[in-house]
C-alpha positions as CSV (number, residue, x, y, z in Angstrom):
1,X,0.0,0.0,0.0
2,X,1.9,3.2,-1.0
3,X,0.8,6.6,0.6
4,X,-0.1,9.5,-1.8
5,X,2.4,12.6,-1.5
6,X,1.7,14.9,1.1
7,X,-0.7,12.6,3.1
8,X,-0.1,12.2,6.8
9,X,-1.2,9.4,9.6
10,X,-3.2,10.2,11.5
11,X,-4.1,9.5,14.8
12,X,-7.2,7.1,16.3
13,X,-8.9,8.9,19.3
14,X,-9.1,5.2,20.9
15,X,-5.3,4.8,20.0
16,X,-4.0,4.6,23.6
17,X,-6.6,2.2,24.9
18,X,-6.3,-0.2,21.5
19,X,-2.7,0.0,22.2
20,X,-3.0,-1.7,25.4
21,X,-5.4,-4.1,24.4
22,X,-3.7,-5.4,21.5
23,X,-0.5,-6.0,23.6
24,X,-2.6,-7.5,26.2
25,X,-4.4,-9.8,23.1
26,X,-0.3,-10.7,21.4
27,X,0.7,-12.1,24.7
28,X,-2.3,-14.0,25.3
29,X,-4.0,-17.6,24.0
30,X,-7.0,-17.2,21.7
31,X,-9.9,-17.4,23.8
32,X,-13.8,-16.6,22.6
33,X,-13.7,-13.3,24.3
34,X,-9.9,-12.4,22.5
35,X,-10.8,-13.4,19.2
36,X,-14.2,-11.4,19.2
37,X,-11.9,-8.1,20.5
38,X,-9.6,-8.8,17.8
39,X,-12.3,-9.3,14.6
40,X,-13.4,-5.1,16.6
41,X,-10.0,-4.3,16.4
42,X,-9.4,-5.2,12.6
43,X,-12.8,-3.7,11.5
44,X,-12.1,-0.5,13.4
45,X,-8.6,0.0,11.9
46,X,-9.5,-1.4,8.6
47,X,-8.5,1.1,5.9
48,X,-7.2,3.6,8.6
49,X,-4.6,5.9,7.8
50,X,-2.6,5.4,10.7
51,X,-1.8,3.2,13.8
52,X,0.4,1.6,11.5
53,X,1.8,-0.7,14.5
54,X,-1.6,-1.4,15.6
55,X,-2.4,-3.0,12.1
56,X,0.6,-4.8,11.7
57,X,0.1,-6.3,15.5
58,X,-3.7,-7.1,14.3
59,X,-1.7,-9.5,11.5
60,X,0.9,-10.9,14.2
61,X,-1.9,-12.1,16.4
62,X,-3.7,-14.3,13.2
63,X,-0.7,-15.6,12.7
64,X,0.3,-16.5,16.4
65,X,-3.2,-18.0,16.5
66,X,-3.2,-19.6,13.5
67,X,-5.9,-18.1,12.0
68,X,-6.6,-16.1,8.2
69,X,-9.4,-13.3,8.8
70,X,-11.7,-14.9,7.5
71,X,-11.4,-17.5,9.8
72,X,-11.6,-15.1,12.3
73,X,-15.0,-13.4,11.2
74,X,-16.3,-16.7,10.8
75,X,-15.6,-17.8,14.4
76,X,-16.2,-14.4,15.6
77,X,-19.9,-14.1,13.7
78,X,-20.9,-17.3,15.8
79,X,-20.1,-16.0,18.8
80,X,-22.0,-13.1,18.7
81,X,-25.0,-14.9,16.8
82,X,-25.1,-16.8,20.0
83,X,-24.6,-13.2,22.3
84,X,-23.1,-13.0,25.9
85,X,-19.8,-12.8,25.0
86,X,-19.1,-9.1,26.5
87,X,-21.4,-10.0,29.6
88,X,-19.4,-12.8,30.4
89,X,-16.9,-10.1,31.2
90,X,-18.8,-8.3,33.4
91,X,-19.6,-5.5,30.2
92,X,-22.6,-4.4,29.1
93,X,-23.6,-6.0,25.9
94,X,-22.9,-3.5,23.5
95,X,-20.3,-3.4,21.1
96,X,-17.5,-0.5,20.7
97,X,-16.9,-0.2,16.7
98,X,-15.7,3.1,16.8
């Protein structure tokens, strides 16, 4: 992906607490509730022009797991078709996308 001239990164207002999460998600097993926070993470920074470590992190963790994306949304789409995943977590059950 090449950047046009003059364009800049630029940077996510949830950048500081993605951060943490997705060093918190590459030094952990893939459980339900970490494969559902990484399919949000990917959509959220998909086609974002910035958090250039973020994304490449996002690909690290599919590969640590073992997983292609679409494996991922596939897994992920089950486990929210049968819901509870975030209340098992002591969250309300409402997704953050943004």
């Amino acid at each position: 992906m090449t950047e046009a001239p003059g364009s800049k990164d630029q940077q996510h207002p949830q950048y500081s607490r993605d951060r943490a999460l997705m060093d918190s998600l590459l030094a952990q097993q893939a459980t339900d509730y970490n494969l559902v926070e990484l399919a949000r993470l990917r959509i959220r920074y998909l086609g974002f022009p910035g958090a250039r470590d973020i994304q490449l992190d996002l690909d690290k963790a599919l590969q640590n797991w073992g997983l292609t994306e679409a494996e991922l949304y596939i897994k992920t789409c089950q486990l929210h078709a049968i819901g509870g995943i975030y209340k098992s977590r002591g969250k309300k059950e409402e997704e953050d996308w943004n």
